[in-house]
C-alpha positions as CSV (number, residue, x, y, z in Angstrom):
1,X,10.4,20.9,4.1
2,X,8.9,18.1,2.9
3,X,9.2,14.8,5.3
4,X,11.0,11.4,4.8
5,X,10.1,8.3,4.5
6,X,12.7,5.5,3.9
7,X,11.0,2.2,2.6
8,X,13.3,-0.7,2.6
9,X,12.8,-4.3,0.8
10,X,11.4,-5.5,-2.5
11,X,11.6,-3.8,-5.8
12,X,10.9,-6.0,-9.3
13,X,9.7,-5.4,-12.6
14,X,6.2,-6.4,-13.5
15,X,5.5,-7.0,-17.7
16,X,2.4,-6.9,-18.9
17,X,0.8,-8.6,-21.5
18,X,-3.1,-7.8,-22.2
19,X,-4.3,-10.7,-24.3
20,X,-7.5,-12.0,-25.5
21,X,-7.8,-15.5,-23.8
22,X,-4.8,-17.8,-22.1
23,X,-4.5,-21.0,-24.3
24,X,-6.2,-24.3,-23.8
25,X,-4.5,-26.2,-21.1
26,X,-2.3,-29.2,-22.9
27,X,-1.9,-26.9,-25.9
28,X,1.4,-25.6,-27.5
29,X,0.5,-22.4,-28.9
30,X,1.7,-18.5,-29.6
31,X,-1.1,-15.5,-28.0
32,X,-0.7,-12.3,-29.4
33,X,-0.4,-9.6,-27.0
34,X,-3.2,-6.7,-27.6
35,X,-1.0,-4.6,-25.4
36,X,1.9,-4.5,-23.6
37,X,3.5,-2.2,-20.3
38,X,6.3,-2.4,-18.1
39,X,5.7,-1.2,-14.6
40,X,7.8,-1.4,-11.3
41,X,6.5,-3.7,-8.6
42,X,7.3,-4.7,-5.3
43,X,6.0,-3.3,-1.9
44,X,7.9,-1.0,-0.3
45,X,8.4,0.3,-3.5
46,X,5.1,1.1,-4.2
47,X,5.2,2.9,-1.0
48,X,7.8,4.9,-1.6
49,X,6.4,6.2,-5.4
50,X,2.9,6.9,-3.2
51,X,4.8,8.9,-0.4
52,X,6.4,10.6,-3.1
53,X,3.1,11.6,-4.7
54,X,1.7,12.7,-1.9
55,X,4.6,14.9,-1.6
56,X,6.5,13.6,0.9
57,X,10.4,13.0,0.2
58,X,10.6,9.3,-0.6
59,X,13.8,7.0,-0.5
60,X,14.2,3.4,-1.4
61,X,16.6,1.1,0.1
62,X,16.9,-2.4,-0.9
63,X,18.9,-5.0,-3.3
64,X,18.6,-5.4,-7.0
65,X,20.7,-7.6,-9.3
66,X,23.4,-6.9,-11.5
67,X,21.4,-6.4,-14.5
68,X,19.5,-4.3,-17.1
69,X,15.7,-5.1,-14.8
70,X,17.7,-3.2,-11.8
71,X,18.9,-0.4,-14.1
72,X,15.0,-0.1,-15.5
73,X,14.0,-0.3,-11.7
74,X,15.9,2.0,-10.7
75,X,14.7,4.6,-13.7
76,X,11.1,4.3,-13.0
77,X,11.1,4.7,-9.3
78,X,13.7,8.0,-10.1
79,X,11.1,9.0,-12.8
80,X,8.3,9.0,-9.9
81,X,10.3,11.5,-8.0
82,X,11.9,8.3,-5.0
83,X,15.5,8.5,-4.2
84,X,17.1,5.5,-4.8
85,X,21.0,6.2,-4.1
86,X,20.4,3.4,-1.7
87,X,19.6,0.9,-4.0
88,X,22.4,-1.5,-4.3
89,X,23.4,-3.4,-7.2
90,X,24.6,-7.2,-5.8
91,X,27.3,-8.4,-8.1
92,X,26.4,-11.8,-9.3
93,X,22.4,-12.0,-8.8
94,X,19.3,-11.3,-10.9
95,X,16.7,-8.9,-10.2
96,X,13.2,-9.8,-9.5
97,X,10.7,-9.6,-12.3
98,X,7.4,-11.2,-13.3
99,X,4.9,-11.7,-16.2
100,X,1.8,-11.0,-16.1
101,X,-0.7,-12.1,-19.1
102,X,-4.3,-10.5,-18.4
103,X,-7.5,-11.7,-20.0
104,X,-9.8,-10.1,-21.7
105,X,-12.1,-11.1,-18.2
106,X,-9.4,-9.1,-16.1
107,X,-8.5,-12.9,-14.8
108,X,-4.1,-12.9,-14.1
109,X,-1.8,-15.5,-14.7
110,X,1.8,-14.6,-12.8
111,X,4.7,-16.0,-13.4
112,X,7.0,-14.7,-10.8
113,X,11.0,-14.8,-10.8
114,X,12.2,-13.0,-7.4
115,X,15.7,-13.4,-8.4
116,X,18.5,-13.7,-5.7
117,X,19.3,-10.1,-4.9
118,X,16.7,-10.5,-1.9
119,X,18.3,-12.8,0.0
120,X,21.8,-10.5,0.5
121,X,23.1,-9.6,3.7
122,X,22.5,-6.2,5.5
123,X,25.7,-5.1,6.1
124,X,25.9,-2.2,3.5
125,X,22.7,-1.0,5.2
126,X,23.1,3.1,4.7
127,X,22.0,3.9,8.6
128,X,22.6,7.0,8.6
129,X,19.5,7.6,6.2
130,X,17.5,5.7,8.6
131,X,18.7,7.8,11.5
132,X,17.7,10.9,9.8
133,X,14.0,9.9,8.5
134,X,11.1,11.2,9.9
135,X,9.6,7.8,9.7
136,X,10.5,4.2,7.9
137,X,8.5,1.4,6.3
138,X,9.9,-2.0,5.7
139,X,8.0,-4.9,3.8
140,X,8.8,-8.5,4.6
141,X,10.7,-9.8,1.5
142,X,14.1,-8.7,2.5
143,X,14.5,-10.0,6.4
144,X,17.8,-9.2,6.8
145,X,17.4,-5.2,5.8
146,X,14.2,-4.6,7.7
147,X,15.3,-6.3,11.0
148,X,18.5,-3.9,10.9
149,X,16.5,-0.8,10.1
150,X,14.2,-1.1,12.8
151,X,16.9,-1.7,15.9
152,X,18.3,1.8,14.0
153,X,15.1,3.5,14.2
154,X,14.2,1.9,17.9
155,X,17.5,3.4,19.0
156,X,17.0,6.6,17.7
157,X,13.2,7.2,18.4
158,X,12.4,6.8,15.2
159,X,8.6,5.5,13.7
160,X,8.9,2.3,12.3
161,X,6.1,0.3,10.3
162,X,6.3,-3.4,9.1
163,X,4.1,-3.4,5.8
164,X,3.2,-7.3,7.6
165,X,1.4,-8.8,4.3
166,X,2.0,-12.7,2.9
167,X,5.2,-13.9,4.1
168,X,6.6,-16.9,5.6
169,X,5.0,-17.5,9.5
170,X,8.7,-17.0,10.4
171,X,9.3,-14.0,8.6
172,X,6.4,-12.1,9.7
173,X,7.3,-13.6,13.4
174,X,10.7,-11.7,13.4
175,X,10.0,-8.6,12.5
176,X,6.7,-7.9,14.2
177,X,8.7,-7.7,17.9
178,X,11.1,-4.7,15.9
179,X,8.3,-2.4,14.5
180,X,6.9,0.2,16.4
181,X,3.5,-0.2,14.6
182,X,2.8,-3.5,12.9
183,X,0.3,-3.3,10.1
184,X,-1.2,-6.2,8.6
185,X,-3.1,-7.3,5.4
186,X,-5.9,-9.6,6.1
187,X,-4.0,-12.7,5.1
188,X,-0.9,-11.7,6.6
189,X,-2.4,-11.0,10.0
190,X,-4.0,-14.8,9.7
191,X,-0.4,-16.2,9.2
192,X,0.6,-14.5,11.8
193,X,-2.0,-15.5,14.3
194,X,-1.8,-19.6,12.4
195,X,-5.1,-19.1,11.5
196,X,-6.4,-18.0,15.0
197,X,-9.0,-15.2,16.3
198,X,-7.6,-12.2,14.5
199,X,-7.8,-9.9,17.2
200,X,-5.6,-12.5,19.2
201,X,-3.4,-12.0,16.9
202,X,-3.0,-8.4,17.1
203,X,-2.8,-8.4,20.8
204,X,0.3,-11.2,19.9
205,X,1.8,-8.0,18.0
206,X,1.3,-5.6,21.3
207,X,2.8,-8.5,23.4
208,X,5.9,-9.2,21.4
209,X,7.0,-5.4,21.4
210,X,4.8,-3.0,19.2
211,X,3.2,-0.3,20.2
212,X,0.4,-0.6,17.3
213,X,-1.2,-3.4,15.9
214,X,-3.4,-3.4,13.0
215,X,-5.3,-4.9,10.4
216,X,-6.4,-3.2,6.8
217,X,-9.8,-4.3,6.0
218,X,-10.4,-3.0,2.3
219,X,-13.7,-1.1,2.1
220,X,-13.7,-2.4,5.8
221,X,-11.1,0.5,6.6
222,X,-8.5,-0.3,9.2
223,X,-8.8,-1.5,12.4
224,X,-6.2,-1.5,15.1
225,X,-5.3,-1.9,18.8
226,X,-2.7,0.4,20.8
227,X,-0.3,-0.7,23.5
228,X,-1.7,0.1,27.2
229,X,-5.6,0.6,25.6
230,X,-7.1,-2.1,27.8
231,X,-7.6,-4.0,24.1
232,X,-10.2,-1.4,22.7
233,X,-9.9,-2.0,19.0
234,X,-10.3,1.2,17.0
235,X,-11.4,1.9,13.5
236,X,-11.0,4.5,10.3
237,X,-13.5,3.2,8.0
238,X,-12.8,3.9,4.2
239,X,-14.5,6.9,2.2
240,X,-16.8,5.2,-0.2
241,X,-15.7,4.7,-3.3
242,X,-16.5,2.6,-6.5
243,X,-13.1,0.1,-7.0
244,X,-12.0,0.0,-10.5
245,X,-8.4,-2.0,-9.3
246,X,-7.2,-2.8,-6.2
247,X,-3.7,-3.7,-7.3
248,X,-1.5,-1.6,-4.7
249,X,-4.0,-0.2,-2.5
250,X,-2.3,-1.5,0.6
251,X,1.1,-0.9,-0.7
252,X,-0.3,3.1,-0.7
253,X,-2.1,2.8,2.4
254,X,1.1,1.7,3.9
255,X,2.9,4.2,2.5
256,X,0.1,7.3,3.5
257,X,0.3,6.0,6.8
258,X,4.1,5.9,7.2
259,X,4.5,9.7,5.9
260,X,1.7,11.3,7.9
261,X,3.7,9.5,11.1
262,X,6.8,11.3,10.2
263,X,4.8,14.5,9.9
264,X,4.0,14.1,13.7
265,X,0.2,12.9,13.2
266,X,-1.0,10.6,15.7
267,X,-2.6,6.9,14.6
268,X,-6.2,7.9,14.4
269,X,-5.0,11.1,12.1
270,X,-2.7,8.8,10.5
271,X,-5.3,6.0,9.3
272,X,-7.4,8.3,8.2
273,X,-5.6,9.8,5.8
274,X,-4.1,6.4,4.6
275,X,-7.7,5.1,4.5
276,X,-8.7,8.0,2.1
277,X,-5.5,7.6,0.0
278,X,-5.7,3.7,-0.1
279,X,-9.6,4.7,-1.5
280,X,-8.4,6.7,-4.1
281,X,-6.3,4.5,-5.7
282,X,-8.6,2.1,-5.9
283,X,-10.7,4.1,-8.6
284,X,-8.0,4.1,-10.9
285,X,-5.6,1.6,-12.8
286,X,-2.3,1.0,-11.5
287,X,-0.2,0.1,-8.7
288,X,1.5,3.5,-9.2
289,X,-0.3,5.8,-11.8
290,X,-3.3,5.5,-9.2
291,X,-1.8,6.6,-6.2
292,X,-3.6,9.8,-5.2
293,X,-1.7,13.5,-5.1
294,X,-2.1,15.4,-1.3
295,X,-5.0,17.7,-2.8
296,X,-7.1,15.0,-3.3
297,X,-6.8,13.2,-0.4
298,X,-7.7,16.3,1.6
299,X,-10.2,17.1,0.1
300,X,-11.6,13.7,0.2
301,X,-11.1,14.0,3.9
302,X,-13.1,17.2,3.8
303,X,-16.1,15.5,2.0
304,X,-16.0,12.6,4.0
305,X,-18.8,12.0,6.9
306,X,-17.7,12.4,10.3
């Protein structure tokens, strides 16, 4: 039986516009779009549709408004095979959802709306899907949802990861003490440390109540420090690949990482097969359509150099 994952926090709806050039700033003018996509967005769930590709059993949990974005959120990730029964429609609010106009250069302009659904309470939390995961992932965006998923997990022995990317100093600050394993983007783990020594920073993690703390690194691989390991830092470097887009590669690595703790790997074990995933994805287009299937990362991992 397949393990699950529960990622909690940030869903949104990206459109895409593929366009020739942006217009001359100062100018009012129409571009016509060359092409045009919707795809979902948002961190953990990204994570989720990549567990769920790698055959894991994926569920999302988090806010969305009371509109038609959520209900076309809530499609896509249920097309990708994630179980969203605890999504949760907040009467009142809007959905987040960006555009996205992309150059014939591959340079992005985003304009982002978050919407308000994000800032609901927790209450409605479904616990009892986080007491019976193998493992959960949170992201940072909805503060309220993660914090009270990771006491759950803590007090039921439960894995818990923070997906610890951008976010408010304070956010990232709350959550890190919760999270059994604390994994940071490059620029999240420099909030985090306010711009300090980065391995400082990691150590800040350990202190404050983790039992991992670690940093991905992009071709650089992942590099992390466990609880009562005098402060050796460790590292899974990353298969070798040539990057064709490296929208969502951490958003998979996250989730990779999260599903191979609920299937009882250990961390080395674990970032290794999130470093090959993450890798994968980066050779193709797509937050989503890139994320790797479980044959190919194995047998990545079986090419790969010791």
């Amino acid at each position: 039986m397949p393990a699950r994952v529960v990622c909690i926090g940030h869903s949104a709806l990206d459109r895409v516009y593929a366009v020739d050039a942006w217009p001359p700033p100062g100018t009012s003018a129409k571009v016509s779009a060359k092409s045009y996509a919707e795809a979902g967005g948002g961190m953990a769930a990204n994570a989720a549709v990549a567990i769920a590709r790698l055959g894991g059993d994926a569920a999302f949990v988090g806010p969305v408004g009371d509109d038609e974005v959520a209900r076309t959120i809530q499609a896509e990730l249920e097309r990708w095979g994630v179980d969203t029964t605890g999504m949760r429609r907040v009467p009142g609010t809007r959905s987040s959802i960006s555009a996205i106009l992309v150059d014939a250069r591959g340079e992005r302009l985003i304009v982002n709306h978050r919407g308000d659904a994000i800032a609901t309470g927790a209450d409605w939390l479904p616990l009892d899907r986080i007491r019976a995961a193998g493992a959960i992932l949170a992201d940072p965006r909805w503060v309220a949802g993660a914090a009270k998923a990771f006491a759950a997990a803590r007090a039921a022995g439960i894995p818990a990861v923070l997906d610890a990317d951008v976010a408010p100093f304070e956010s990232l600050r709350a959550l890190a003490p919760l999270a059994d394993h604390v994994v940071f983007s490059e620029p999240g783990l420099e909030i985090f440390a306010e711009g300090g020594d980065p391995a400082a920073g990691l150590r800040a993690a350990l202190d404050a109540g983790a039992a991992v703390a670690g940093v991905t690194r992009g071709a650089g691989g992942f590099e992390w420090i466990e609880r009562g390991s005098s402060g050796t830092l460790r590292r899974a470097p990353a298969p070798h690949v040539t990057a064709v887009d490296t929208t969502g590669a951490g958003d998979v690595f996250h989730g990779a990482y999260a599903l191979a703790l609920a299937e009882g790997r250990d961390v080395a074990t674990a970032a290794a097969f999130a470093c090959a995933a993450a890798s994968i994805k980066c050779t193709r287009a797509g937050a989503r359509a890139g994320a790797p299937s479980r044959d190919e990362v194995e047998a990545l991992l079986r090419g790969a150099p010791g």
